[in-house]
RODO-2510 file (C-alpha; in nm, 4 decimals, decimal comma):
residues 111
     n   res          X          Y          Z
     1     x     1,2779     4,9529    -0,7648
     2     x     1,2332     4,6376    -1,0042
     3     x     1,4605     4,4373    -0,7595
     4     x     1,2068     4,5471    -0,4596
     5     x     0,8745     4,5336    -0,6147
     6     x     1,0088     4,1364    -0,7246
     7     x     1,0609     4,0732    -0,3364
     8     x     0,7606     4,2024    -0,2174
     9     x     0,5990     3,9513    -0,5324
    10     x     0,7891     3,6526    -0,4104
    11     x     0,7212     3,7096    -0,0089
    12     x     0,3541     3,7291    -0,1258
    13     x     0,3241     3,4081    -0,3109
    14     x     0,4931     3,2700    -0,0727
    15     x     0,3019     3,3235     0,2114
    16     x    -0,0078     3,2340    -0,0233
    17     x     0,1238     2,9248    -0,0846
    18     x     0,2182     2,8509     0,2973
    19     x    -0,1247     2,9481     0,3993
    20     x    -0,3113     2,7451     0,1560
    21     x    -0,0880     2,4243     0,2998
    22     x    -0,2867     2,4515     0,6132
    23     x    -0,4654     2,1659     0,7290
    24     x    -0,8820     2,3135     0,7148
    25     x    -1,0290     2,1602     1,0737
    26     x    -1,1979     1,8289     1,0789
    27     x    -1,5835     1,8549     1,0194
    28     x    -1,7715     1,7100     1,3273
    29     x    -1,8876     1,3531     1,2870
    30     x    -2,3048     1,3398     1,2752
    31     x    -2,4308     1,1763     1,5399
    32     x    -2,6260     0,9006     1,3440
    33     x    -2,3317     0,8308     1,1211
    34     x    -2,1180     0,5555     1,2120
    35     x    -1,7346     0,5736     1,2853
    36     x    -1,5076     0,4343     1,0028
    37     x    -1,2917     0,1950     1,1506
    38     x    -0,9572     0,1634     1,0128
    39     x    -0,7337    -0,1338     1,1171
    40     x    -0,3718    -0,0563     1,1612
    41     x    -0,2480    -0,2971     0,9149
    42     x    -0,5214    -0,1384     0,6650
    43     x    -0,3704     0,2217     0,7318
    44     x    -0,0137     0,1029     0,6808
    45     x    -0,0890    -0,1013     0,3831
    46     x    -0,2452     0,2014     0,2330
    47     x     0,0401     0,4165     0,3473
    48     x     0,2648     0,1880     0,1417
    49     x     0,0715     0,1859    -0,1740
    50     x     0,2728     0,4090    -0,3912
    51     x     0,4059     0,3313    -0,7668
    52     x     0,7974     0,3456    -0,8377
    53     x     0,7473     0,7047    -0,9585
    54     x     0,6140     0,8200    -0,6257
    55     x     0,2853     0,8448    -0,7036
    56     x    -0,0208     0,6846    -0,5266
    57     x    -0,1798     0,3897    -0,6462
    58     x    -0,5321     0,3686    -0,7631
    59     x    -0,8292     0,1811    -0,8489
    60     x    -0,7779    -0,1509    -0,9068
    61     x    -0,3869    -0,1549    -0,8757
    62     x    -0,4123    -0,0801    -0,5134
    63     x    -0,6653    -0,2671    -0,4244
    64     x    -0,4432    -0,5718    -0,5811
    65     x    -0,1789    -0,4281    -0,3622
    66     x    -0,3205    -0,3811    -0,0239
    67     x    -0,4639    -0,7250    -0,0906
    68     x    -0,1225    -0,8608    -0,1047
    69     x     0,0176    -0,6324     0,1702
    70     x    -0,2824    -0,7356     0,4234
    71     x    -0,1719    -1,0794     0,3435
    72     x    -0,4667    -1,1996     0,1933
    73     x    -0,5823    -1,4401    -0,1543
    74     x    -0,4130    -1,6708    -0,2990
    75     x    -0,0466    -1,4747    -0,2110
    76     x    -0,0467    -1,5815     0,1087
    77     x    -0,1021    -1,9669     0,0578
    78     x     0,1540    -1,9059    -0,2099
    79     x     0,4060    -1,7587     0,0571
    80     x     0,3307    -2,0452     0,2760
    81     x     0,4397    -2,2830     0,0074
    82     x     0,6956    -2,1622    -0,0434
    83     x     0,8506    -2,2026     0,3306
    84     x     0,7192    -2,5712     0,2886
    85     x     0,8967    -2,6856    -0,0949
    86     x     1,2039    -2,8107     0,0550
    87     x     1,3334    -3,1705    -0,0466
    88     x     1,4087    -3,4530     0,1648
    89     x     1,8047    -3,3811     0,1825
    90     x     1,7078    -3,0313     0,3374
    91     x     1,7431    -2,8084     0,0360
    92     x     1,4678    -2,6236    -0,1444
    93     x     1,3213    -2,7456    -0,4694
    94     x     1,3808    -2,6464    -0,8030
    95     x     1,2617    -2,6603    -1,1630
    96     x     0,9736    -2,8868    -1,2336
    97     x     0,9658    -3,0198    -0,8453
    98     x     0,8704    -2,7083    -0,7673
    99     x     0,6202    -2,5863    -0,9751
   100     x     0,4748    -2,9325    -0,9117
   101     x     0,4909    -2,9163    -0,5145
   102     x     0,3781    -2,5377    -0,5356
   103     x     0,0985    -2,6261    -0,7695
   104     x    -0,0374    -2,9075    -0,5611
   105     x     0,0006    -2,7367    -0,2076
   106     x    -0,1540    -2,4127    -0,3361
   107     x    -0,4853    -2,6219    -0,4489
   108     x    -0,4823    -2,8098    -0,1150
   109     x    -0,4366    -2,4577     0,0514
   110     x    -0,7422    -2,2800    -0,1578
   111     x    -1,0098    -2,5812    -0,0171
***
């Protein structure tokens, strides 16, 4: 009887729990609202923006990183920089070279 009754508890909770994991229909738009318009790179970015735990980011953390992911700020100047500090013999600069080249092209890049 105790074996049965526990069944019966567990098939319950979980079709609670299956039915609450429903998606609830979209509310109609109003008519004098404007559409949101969400790029695809914006929608990916945010897709993306997750911690190491797992968790989503917030606040200003993901704004920082969708920022960065949209490719925008000082990042991308930084990332083109970096394609550029290579020396005259064909290899890329290191040490002092390059924080001076990166330094100099990222304040050409920001005017």
């Amino acid at each position: 009887m105790m074996k049965t009754s526990f069944a019966l508890f567990a098939a319950a909770l979980f079709s609670l729990s299956a039915h609450a994991q429903t998606a609830a229909p979209a509310a109609p738009a109003k008519s004098g609202a404007p559409a949101a318009v969400v790029t695809p790179a914006a929608s990916s970015c945010e897709a993306r923006a997750v911690s190491s735990s797992g968790k989503p980011l917030t606040g200003a953390a993901k704004a920082s990183f969708i920022k960065k992911c949209e490719g925008g700020g000082a990042s991308s100047a930084a990332a083109a920089c970096e394609t550029k500090a290579v020396g005259k013999n064909g290899k890329p600069l290191a040490g002092a070279a390059k924080t001076s080249f990166m330094k100099k092209c990222e304040a050409d890049a920001a005017k």
